[in-house]
Backbone as CSV, one residue per row, in Angstrom:
resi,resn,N_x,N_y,N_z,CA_x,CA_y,CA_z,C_x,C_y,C_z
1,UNK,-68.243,267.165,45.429,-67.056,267.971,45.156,-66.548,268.574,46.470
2,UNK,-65.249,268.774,46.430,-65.009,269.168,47.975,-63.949,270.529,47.786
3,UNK,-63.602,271.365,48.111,-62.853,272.587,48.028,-62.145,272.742,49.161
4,UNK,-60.796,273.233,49.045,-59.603,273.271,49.426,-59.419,274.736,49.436
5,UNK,-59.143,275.099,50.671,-58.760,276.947,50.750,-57.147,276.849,51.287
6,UNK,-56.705,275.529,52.313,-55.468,275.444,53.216,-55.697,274.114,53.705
7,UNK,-54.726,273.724,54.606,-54.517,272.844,55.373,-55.335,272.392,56.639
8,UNK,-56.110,273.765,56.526,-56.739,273.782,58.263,-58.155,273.329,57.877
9,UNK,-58.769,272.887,56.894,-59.624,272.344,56.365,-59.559,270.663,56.208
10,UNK,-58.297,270.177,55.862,-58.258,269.003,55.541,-58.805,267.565,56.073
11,UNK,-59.139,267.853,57.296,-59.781,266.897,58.401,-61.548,266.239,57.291
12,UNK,-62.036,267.870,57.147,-63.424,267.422,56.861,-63.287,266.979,55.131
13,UNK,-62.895,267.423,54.403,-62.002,266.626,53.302,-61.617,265.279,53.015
14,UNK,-60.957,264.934,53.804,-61.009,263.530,53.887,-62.118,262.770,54.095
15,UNK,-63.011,263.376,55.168,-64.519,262.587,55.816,-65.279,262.624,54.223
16,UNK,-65.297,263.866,53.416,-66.104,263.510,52.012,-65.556,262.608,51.398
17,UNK,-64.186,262.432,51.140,-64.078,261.728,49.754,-63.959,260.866,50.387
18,UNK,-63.722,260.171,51.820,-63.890,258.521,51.935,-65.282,258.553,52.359
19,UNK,-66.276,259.177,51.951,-67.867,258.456,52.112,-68.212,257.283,50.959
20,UNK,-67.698,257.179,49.629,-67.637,256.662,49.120,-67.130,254.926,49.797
21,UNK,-65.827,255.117,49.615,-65.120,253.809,50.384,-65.556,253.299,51.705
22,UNK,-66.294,254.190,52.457,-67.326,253.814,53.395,-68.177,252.736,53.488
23,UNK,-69.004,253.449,51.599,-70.324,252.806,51.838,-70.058,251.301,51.237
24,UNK,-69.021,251.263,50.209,-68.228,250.043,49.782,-67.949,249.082,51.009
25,UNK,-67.427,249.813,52.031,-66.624,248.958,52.736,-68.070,248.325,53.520
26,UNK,-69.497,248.901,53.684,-70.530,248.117,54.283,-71.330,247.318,53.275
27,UNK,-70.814,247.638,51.824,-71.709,246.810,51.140,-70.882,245.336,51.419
28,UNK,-69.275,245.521,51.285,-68.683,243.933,51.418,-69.502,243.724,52.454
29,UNK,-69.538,244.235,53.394,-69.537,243.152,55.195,-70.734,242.728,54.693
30,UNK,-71.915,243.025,54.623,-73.297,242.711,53.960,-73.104,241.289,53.134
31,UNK,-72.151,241.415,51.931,-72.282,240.269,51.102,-71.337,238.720,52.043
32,UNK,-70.517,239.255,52.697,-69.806,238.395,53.379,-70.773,237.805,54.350
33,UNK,-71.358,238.205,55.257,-72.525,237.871,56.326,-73.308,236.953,55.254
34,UNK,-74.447,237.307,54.192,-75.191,236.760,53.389,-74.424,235.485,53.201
35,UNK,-72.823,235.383,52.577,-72.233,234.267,52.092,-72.506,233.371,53.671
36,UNK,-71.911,233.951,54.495,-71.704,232.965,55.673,-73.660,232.226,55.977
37,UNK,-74.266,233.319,56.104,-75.576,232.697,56.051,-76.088,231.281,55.313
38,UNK,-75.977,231.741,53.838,-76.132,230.342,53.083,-75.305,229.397,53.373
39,UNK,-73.601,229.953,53.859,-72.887,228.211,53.794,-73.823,227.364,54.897
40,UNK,-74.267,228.106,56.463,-74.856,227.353,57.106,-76.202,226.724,56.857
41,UNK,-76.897,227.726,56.321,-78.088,226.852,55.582,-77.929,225.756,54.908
42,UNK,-76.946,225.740,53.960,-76.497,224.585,53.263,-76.226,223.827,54.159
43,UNK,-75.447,223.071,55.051,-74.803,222.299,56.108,-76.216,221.682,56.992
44,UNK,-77.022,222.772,57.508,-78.112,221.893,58.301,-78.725,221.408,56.608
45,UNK,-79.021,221.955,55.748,-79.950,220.888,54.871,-78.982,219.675,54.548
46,UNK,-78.072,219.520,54.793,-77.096,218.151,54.417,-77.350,217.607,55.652
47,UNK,-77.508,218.049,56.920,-77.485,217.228,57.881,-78.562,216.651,58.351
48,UNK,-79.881,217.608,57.635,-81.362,216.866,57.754,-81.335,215.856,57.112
49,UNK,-80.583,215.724,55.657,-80.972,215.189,54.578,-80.028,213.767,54.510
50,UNK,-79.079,213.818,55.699,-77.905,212.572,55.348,-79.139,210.751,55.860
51,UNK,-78.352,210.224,55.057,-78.761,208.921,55.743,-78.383,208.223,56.511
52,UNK,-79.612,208.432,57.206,-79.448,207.441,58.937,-78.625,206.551,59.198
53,UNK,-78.668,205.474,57.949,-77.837,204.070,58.064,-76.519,204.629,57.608
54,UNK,-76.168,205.956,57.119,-74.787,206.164,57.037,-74.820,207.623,57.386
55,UNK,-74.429,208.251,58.544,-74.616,209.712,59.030,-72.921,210.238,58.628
56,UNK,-72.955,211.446,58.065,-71.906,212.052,57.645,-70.886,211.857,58.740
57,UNK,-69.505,211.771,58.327,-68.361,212.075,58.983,-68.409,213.540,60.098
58,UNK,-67.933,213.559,61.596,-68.248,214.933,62.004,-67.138,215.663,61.620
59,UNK,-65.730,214.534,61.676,-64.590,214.943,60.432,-64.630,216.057,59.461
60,UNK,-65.415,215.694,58.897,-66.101,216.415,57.257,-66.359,217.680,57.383
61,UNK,-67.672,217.503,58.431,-68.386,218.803,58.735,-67.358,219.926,59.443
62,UNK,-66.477,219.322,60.543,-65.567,220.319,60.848,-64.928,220.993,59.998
63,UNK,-64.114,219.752,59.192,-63.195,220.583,58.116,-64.011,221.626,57.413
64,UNK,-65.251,221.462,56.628,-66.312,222.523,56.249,-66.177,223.634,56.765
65,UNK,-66.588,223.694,58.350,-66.401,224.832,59.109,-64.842,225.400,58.700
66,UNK,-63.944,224.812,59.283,-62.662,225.363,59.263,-62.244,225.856,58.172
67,UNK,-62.646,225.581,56.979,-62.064,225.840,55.825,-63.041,227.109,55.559
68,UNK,-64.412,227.560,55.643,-65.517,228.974,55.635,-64.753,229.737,56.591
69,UNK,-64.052,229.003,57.374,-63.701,230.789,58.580,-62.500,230.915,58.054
70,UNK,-61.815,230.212,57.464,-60.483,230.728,57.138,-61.003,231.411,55.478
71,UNK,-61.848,231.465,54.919,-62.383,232.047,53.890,-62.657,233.614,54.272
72,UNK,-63.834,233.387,55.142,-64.163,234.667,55.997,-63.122,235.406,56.546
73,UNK,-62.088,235.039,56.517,-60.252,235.473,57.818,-60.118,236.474,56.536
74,UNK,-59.702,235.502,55.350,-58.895,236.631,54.062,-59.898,237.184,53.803
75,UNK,-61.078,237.033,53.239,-61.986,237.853,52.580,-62.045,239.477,53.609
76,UNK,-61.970,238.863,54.981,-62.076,240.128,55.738,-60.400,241.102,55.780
77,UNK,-59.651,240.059,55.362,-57.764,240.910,55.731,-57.876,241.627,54.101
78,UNK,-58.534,241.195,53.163,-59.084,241.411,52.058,-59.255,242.978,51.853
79,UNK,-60.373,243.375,52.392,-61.578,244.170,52.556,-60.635,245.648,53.516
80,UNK,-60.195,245.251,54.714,-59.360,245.680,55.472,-58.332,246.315,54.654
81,UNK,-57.696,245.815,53.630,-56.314,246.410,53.506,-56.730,247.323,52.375
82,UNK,-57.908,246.931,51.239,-58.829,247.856,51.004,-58.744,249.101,51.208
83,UNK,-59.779,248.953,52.098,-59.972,250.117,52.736,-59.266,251.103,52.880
84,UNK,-57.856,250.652,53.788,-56.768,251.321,53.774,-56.327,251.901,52.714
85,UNK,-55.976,251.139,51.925,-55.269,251.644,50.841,-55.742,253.107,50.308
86,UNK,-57.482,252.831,49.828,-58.503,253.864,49.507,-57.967,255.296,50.340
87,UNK,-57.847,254.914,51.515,-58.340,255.876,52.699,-57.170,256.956,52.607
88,UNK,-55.520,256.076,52.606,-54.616,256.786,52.750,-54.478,257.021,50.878
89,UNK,-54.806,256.845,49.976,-54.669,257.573,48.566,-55.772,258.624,48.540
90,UNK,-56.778,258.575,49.191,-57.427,259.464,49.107,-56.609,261.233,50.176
91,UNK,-56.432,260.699,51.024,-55.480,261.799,52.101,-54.606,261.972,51.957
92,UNK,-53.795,261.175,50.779,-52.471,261.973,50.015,-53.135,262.743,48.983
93,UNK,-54.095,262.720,47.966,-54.388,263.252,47.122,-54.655,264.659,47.965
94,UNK,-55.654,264.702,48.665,-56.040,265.883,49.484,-55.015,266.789,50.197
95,UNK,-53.687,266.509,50.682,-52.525,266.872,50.936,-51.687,267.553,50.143
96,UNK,-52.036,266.338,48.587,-51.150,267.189,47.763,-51.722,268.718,47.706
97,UNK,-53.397,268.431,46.709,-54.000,269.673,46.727,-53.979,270.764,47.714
98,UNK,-53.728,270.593,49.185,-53.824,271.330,49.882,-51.913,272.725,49.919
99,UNK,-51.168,271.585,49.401,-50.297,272.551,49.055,-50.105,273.207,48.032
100,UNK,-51.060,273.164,47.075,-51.088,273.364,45.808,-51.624,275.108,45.966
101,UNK,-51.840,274.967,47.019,-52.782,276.600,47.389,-51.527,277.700,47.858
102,UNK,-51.666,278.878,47.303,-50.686,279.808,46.965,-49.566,279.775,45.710
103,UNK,-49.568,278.795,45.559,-48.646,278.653,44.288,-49.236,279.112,43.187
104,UNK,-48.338,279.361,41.909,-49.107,279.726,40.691,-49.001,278.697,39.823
105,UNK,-50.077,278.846,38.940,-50.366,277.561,37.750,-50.705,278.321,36.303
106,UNK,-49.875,277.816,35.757,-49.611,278.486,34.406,-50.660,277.773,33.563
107,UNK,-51.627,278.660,33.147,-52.953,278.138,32.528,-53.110,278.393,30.916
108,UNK,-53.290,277.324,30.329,-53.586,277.620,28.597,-54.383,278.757,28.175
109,UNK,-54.217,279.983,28.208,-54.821,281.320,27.989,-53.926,282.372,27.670
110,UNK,-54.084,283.603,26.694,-53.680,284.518,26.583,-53.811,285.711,27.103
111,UNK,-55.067,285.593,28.011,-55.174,286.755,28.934,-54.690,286.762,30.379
112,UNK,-54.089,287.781,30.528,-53.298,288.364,31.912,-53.719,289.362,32.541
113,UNK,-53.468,289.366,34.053,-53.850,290.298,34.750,-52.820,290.767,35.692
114,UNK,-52.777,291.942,35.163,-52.103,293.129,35.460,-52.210,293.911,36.941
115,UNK,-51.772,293.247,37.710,-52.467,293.648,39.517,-52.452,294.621,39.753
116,UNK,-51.403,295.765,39.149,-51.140,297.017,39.664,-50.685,297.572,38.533
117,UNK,-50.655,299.335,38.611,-49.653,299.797,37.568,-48.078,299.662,37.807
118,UNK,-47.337,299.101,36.641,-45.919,299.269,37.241,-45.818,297.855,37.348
119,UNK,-46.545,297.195,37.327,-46.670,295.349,37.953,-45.772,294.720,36.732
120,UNK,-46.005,293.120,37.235,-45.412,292.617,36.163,-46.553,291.240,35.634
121,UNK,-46.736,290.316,34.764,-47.499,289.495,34.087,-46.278,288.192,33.838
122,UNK,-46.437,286.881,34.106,-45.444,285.789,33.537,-46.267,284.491,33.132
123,UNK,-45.549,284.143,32.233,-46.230,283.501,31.721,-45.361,282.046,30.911
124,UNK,-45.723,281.052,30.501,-44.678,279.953,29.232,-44.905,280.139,28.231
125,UNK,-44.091,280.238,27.258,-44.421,280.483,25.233,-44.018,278.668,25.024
126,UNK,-44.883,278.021,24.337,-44.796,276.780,23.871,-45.015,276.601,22.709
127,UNK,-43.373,275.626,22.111,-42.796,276.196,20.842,-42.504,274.307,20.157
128,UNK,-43.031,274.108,18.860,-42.681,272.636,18.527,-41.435,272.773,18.082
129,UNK,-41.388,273.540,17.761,-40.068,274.116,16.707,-39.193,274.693,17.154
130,UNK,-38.088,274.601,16.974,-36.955,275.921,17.442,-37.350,277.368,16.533
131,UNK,-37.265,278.673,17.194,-37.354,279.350,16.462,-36.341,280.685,16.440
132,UNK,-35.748,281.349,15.367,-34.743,282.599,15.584,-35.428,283.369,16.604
133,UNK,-36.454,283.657,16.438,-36.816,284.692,17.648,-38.137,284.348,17.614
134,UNK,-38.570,284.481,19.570,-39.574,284.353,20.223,-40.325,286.028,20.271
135,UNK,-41.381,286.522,19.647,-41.825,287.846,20.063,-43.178,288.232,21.100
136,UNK,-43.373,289.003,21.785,-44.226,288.607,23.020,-44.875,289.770,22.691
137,UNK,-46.131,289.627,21.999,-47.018,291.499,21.878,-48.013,291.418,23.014
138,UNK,-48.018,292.683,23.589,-49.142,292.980,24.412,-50.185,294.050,24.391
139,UNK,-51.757,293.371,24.420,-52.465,293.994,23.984,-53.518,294.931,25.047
140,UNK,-53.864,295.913,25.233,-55.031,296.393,26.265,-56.670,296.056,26.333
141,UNK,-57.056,296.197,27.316,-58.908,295.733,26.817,-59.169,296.491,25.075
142,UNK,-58.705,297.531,24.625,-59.011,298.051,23.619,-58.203,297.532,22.402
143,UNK,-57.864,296.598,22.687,-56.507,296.090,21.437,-55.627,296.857,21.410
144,UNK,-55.392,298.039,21.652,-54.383,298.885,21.513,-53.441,298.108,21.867
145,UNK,-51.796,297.769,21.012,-50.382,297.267,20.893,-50.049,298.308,22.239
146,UNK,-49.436,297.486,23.341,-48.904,298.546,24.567,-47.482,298.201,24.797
147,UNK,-47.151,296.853,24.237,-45.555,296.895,24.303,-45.438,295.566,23.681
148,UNK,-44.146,295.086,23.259,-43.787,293.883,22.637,-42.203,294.026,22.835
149,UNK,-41.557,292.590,23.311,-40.577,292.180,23.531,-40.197,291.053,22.715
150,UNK,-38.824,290.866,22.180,-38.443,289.737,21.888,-37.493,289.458,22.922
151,UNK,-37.949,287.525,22.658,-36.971,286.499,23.273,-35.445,286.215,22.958
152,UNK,-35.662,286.432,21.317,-34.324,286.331,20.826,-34.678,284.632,20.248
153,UNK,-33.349,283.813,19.982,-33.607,282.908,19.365,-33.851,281.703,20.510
154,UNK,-35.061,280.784,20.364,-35.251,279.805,21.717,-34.831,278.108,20.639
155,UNK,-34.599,277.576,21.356,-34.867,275.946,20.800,-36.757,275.499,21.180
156,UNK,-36.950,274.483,20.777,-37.906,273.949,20.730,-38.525,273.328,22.012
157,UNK,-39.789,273.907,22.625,-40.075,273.350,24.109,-40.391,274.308,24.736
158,UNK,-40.507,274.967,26.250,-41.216,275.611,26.927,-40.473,277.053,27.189
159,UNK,-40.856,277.859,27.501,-40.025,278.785,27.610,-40.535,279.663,28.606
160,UNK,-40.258,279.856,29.974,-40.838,280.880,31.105,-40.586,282.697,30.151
161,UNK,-41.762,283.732,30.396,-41.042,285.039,30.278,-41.775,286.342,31.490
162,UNK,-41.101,287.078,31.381,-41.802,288.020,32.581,-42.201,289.261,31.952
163,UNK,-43.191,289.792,31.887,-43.447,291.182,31.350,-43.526,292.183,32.092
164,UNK,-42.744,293.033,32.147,-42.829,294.169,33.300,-43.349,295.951,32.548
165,UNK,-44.638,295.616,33.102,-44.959,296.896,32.541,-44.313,298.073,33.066
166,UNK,-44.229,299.320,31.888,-43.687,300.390,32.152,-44.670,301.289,33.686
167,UNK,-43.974,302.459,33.706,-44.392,303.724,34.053,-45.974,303.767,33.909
168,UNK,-47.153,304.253,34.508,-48.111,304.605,33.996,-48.949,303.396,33.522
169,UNK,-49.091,302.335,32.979,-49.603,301.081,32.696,-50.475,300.886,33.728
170,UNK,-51.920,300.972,33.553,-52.673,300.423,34.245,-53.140,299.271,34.780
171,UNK,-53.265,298.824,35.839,-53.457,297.776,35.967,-55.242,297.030,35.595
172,UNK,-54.924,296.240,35.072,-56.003,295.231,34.480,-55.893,293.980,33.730
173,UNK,-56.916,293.693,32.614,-56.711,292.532,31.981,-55.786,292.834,30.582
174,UNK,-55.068,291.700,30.064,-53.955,292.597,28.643,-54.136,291.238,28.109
175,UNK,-54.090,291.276,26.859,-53.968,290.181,25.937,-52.628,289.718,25.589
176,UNK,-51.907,288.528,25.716,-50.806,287.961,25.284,-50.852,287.271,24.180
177,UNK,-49.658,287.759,23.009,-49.853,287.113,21.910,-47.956,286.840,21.811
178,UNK,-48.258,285.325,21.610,-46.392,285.151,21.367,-46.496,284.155,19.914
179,UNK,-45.442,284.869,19.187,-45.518,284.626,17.660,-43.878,284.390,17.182
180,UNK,-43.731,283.275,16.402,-42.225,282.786,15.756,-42.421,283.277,14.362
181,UNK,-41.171,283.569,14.130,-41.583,283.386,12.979,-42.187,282.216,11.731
182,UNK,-42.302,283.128,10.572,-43.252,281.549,9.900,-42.294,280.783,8.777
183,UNK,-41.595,282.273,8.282,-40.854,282.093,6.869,-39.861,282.813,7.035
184,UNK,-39.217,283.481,5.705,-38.575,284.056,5.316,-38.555,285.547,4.666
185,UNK,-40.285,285.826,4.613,-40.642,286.999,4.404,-41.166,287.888,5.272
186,UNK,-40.744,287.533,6.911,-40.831,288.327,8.180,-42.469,288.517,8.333
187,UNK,-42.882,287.026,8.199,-44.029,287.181,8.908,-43.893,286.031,9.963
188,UNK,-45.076,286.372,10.830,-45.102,285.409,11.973,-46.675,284.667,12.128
189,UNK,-46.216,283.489,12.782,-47.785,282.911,13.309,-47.637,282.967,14.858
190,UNK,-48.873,282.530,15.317,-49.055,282.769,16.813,-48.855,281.690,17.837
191,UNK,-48.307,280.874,19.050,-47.748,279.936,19.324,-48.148,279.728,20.870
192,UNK,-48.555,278.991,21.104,-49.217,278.922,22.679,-48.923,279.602,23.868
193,UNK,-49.564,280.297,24.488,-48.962,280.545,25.749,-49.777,280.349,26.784
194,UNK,-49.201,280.030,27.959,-49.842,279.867,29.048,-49.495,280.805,30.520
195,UNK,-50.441,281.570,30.996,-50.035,282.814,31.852,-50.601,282.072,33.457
196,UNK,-49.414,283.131,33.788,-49.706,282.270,35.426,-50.684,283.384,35.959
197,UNK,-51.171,282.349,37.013,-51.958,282.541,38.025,-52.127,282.417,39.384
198,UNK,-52.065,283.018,40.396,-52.236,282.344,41.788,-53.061,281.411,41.965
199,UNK,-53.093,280.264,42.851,-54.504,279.495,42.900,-55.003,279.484,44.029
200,UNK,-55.921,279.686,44.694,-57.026,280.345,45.606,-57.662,279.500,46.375
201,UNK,-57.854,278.106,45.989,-58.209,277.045,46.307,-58.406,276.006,45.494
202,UNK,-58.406,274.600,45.994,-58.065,273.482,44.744,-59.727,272.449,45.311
203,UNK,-60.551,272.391,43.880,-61.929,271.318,43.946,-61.057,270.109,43.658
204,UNK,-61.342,269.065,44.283,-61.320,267.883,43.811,-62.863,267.177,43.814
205,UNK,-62.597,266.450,42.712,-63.671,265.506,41.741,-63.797,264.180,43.233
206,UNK,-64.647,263.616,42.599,-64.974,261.842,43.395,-63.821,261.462,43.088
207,UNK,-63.730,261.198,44.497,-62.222,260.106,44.955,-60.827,260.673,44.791
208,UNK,-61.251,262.284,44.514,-60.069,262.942,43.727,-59.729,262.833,42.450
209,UNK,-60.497,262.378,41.710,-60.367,262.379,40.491,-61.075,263.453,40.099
210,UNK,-60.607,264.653,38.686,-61.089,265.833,38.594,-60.663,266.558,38.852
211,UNK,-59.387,267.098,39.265,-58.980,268.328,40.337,-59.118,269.080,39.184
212,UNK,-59.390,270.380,40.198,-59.856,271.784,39.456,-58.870,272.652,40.393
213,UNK,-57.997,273.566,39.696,-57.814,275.039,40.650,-58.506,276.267,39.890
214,UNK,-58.772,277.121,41.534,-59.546,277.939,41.447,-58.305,279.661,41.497
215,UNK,-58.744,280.097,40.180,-58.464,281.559,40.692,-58.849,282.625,40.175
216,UNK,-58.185,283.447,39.949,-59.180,284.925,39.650,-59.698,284.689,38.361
217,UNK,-59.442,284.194,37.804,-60.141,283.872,36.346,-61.068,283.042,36.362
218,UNK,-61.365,282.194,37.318,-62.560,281.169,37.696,-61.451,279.716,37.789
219,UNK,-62.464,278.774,37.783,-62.017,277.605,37.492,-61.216,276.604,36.945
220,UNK,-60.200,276.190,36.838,-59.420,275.701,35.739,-59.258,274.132,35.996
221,UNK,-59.609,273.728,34.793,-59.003,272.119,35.160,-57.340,271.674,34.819
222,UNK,-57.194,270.732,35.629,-55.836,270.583,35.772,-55.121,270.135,34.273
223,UNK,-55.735,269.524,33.602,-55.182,269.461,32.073,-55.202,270.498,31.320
224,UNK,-55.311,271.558,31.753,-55.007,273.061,31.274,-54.195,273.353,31.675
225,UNK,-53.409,273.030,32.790,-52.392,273.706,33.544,-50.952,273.118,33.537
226,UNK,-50.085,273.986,32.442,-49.124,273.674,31.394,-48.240,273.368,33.065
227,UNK,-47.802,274.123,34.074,-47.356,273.815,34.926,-47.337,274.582,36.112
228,UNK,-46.942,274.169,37.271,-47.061,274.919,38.659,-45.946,275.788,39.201
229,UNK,-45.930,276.705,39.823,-44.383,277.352,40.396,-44.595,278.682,41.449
């Protein structure tokens, strides 16, 4: 696993995740050498083994040769472009992640953190449905109801909102609950939200596969993370 704080890291980043494509790239040369080994083994046992009264064409045997090195040519332009390919998808992946640091990532959770008193909390309400009104309750470590806003009426799909706590509001953790209505008898159900976060640094998985961002809440994997901004 390799971790991402900035840019000024990225050098040794790259050296992890292409250890992999490394050791690939010495297992080919290995099997290629072995191949070339046997073709020649094969060739002297044909040439011990030809008959005297009719000795092979040297014709033959050349073309043999010529036709294994031009085998060995692609197998190696092969292997080569490989490599490459690996090397530079791996150092774009790591690039991306590396800008991914300072930005915020809006994470599948209802809890928010409140940096300061007076601060503000943002977050996406995700809605299948269109609904008359979007309502946003907010709760304290004690459940205590500390404020609730409506959206008003949204269509169906994502919806950014900002909560700006009052006067006096302490800063800490607050529970987000965003609820549409259900019916017609003014009740509501509860409807996804996802609250942003700064991200602190970004893990990537083998080969970059796996990315994780890291922030004050711990760990998050990237299929949690409704979106970036």
């Amino acid at each position: 696993m390799s971790t991402i704080n900035g840019t000024g890291s990225s050098s040794n980043i790259y050296e992890q995740i292409n250890q992999k494509n490394q050791a690939n790239s010495t297992t080919e040369s290995s099997q290629a050498a072995e191949d070339s080994q046997m073709f020649m083994k094969l060739m002297i046992a044909q040439l011990q083994n030809q008959d005297p009264t009719s000795p092979a064409d040297t014709a033959d045997f050349m073309q043999q040769i010529a036709t294994m090195s031009q085998v060995e040519s692609i197998n190696q332009l092969v292997g080569t472009v490989e490599d490459m390919s690996a090397s530079l998808l791996s150092s774009q992946t790591a690039l991306q992640a590396s800008s991914m640091v300072g930005q915020r990532a809006y994470v599948n959770t209802n809890i928010a953190q409140l940096n300061q008193e007076g601060g503000y909390v943002d977050g996406v309400v995700s809605t299948e449905v269109s609904a008359s009104n979007i309502r946003i309750s907010i709760y304290d470590g004690s459940d205590n109801l500390v404020d609730r806003v409506n959206m008003g009426a949204m269509p169906a799909g994502d919806h950014n909102f900002v909560w700006q706590a009052g006067e006096g509001v302490p800063a800490g953790n607050y529970r987000i609950v965003a609820e549409v209505p259900s019916g017609t008898d003014g009740e509501y159900e509860e409807v996804g939200t996802y609250m942003g976060f700064n991200i602190n640094s970004v893990t990537l998985g083998q080969n970059g596969i796996g990315m994780k961002v890291n922030t004050n809440i711990g760990s998050i994997d990237m299929s949690d993370v409704k979106q970036l901004g």
